[in-house]
C-alpha positions as CSV (number, residue, x, y, z in Angstrom):
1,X,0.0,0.0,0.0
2,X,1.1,3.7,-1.0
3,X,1.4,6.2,1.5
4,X,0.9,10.2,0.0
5,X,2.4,13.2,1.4
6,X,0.2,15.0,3.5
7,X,0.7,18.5,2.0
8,X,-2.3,20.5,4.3
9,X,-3.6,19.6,7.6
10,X,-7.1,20.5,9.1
11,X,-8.2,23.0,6.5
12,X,-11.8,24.6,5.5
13,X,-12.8,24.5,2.2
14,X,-15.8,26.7,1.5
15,X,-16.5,26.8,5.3
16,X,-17.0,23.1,5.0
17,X,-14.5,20.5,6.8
18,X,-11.8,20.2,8.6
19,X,-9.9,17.8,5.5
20,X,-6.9,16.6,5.0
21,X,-4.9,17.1,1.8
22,X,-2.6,14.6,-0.2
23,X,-0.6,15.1,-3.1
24,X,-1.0,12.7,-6.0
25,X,2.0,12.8,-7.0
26,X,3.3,9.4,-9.3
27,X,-0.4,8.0,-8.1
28,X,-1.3,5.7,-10.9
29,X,-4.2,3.9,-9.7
30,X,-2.8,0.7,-9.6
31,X,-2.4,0.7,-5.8
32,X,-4.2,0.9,-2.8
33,X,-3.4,4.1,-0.5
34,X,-2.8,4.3,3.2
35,X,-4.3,6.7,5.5
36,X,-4.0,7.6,8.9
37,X,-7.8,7.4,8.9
38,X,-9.8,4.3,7.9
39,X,-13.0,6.1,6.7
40,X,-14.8,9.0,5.8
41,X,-15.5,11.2,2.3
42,X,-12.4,11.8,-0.4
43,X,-12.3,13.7,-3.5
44,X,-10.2,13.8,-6.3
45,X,-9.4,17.5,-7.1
46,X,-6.9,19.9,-8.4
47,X,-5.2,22.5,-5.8
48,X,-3.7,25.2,-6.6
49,X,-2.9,28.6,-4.6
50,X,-4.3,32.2,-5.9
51,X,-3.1,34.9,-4.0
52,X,-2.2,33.2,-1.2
53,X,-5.2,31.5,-0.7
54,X,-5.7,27.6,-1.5
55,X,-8.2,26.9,-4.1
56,X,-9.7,23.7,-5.1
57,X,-11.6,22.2,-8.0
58,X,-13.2,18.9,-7.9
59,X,-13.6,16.2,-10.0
60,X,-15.3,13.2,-7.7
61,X,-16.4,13.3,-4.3
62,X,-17.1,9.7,-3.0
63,X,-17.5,7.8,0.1
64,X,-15.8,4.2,1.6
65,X,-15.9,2.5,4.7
66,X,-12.4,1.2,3.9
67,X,-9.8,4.1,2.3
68,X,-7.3,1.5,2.2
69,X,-9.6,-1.3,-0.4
70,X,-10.9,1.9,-2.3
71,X,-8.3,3.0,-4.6
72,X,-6.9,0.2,-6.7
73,X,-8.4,0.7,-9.6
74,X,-11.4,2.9,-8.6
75,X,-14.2,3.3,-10.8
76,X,-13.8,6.7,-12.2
77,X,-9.9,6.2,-12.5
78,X,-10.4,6.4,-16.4
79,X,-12.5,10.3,-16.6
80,X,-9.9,11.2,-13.7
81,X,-7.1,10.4,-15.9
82,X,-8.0,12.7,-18.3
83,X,-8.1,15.9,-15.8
84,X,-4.9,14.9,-14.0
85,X,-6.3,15.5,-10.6
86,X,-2.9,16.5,-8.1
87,X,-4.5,15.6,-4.4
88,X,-6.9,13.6,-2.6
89,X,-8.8,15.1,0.4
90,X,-10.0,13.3,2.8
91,X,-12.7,13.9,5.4
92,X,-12.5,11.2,8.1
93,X,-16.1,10.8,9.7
94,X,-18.5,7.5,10.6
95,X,-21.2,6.6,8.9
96,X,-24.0,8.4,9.3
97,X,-22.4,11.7,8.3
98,X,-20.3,10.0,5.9
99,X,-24.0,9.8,4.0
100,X,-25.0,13.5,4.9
101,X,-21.6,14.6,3.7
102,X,-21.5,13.4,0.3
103,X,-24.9,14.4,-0.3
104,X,-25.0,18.2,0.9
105,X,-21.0,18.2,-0.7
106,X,-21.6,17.3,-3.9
107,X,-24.4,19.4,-4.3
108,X,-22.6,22.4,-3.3
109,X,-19.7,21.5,-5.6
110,X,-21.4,19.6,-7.9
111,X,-18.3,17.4,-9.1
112,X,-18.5,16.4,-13.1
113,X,-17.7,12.9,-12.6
114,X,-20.7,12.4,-9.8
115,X,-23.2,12.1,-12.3
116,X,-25.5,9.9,-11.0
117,X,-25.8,12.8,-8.2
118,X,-25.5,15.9,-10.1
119,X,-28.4,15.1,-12.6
């Protein structure tokens, strides 16, 4: 299993969170990944900083029970792939937010490849 680099700790995102950021770096998909946490909400997204302030685009927002069995080959590695997403975040919460979460998140940032949500 693949551990990332943490690259931010604990921050907001939109007044949402606290989440955890991880770069992507030589991520391929063809591995599981290893987190401090063992479940919660991810998302694939791009980060970049405009001045001085971190911004995020997302791509997919999911859920797992299990962050290190979710990876490997996940169902939208092929769409994700194309955008070249550079971090994971990660929200680490049980399961009854976990299912709040993704809903109310995905509305407000309505991620392209969630479209069996965003339709």
């Amino acid at each position: 299993m693949k551990r990332l680099r943490k690259i931010i700790s604990n921050i907001t995102i939109d007044g949402e969170g606290p989440f955890d950021v991880y770069a992507l770096d030589d991520f391929d998909f063809c591995e599981n990944l290893k987190f401090e946490d063992s479940q919660g909400i991810y998302a694939f997204a791009y980060h970049y900083v405009e001045n001085g302030i971190h911004m995020f685009v997302m791509y997919y927002l999911g859920k797992t029970m299990e962050y290190d069995q979710r990876f490997y080959h996940h169902h939208k590695e092929r769409p994700l792939k194309t955008v070249n997403p550079n971090c994971i975040i990660i929200y680490a919460c049980g399961k009854p937010e976990m299912d709040m979460r993704e809903v109310a998140w995905i509305k407000l940032w309505t991620p392209p490849y969630n479209t069996q949500h965003n339709s």
